[in-house]
TIKEPA-593389 format. One record per residue: residue number from 1; x, y negated, z negated of N, C-alpha, C, CB in turn. Coordinates in nm, 2 decimals, padded with zeros to 4 digits, always signed. Each point is the difference from the previous one (the first is absolute). Glycine has a CB too. Layout:
BEGIN
<NUM; <X; Y; Z>; <X; Y; Z>; <X; Y; Z>; <X; Y; Z>>
...
//
This chain:
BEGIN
<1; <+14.59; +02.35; -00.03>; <+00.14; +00.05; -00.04>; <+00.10; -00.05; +00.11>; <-00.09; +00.20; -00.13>>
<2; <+00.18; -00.25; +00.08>; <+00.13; -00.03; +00.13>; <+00.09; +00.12; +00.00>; <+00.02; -00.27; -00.03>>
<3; <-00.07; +00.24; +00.20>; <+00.09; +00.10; +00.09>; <+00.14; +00.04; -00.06>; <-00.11; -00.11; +00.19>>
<4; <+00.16; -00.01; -00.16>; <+00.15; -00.05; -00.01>; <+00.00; +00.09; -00.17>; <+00.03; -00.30; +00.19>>
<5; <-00.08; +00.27; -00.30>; <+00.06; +00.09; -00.13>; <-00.01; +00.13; +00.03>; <-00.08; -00.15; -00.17>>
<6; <-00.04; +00.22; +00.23>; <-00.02; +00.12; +00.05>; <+00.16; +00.08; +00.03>; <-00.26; -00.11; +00.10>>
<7; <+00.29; +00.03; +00.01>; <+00.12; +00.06; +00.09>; <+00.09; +00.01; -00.12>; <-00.02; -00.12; +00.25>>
<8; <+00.03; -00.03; -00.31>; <+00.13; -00.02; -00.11>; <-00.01; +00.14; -00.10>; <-00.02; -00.29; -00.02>>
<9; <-00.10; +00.31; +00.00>; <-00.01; +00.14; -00.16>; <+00.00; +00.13; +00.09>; <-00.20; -00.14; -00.23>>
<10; <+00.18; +00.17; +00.35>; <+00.00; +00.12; +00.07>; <+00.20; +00.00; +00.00>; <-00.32; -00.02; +00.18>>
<11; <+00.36; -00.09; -00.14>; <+00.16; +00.04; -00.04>; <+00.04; +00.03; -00.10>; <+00.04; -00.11; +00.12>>
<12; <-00.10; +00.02; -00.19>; <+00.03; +00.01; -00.16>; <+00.00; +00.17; -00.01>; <-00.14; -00.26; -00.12>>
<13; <+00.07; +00.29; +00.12>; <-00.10; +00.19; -00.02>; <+00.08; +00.09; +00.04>; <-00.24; -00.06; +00.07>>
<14; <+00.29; -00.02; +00.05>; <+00.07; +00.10; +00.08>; <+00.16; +00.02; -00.05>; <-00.17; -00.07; +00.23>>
<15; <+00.22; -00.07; -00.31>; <+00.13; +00.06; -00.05>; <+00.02; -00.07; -00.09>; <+00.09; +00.09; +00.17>>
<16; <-00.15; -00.06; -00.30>; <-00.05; -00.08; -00.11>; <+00.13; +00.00; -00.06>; <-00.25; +00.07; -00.02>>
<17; <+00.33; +00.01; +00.00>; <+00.14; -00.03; -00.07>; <+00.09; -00.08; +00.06>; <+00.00; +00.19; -00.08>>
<18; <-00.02; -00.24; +00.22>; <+00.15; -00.09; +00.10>; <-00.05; -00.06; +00.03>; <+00.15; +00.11; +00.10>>
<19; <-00.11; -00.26; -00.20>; <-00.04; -00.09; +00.03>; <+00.09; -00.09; +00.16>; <-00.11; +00.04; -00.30>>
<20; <+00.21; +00.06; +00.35>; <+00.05; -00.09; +00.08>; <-00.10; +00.05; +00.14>; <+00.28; -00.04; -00.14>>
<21; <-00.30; +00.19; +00.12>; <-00.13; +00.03; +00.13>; <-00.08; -00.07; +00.02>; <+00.00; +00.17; -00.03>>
<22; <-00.11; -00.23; -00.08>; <-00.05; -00.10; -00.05>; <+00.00; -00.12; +00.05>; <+00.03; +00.11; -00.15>>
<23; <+00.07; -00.16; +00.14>; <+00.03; -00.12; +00.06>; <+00.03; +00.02; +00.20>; <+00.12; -00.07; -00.31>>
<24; <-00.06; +00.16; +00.31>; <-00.01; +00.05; +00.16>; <-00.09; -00.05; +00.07>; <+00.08; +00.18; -00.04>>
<25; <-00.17; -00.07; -00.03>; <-00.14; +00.05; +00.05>; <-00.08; -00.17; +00.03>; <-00.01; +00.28; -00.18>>
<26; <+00.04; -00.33; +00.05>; <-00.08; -00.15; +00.03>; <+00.07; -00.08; +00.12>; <-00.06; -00.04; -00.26>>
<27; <+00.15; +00.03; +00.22>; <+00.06; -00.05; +00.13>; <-00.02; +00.03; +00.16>; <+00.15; -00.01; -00.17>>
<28; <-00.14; +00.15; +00.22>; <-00.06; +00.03; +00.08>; <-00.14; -00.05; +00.04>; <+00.16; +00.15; -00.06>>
<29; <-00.24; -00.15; -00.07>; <-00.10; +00.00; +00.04>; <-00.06; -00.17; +00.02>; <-00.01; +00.27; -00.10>>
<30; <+00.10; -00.36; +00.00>; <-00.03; -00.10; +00.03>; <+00.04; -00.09; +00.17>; <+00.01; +00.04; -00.27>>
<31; <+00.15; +00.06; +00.33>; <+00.05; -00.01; +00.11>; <-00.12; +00.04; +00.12>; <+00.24; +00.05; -00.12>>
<32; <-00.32; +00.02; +00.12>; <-00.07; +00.09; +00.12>; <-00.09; -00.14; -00.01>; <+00.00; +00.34; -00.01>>
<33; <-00.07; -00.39; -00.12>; <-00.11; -00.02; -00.02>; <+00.04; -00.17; +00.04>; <-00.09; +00.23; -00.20>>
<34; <+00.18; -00.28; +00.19>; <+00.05; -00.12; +00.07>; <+00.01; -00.01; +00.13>; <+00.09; -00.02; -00.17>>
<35; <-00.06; +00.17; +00.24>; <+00.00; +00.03; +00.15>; <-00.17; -00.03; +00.04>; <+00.23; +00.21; -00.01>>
//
């Protein structure tokens, strides 16, 4: 299973109606994960 979807659907989960949190959340996480 990839990691990376893991994180993506645990955000998803976490605020399944805002999709702009959603997009945050990825971002952040694509930001750390580029660090």
């Amino acid at each position: 299973m990839n990691p990376n979807k893991r994180i993506i659907d645990h955000i998803r989960l976490t605020a399944p109606r805002d999709r702009s949190a959603d997009f945050l959340g990825y971002q952040v996480f694509v930001t750390s994960f580029s660090l």
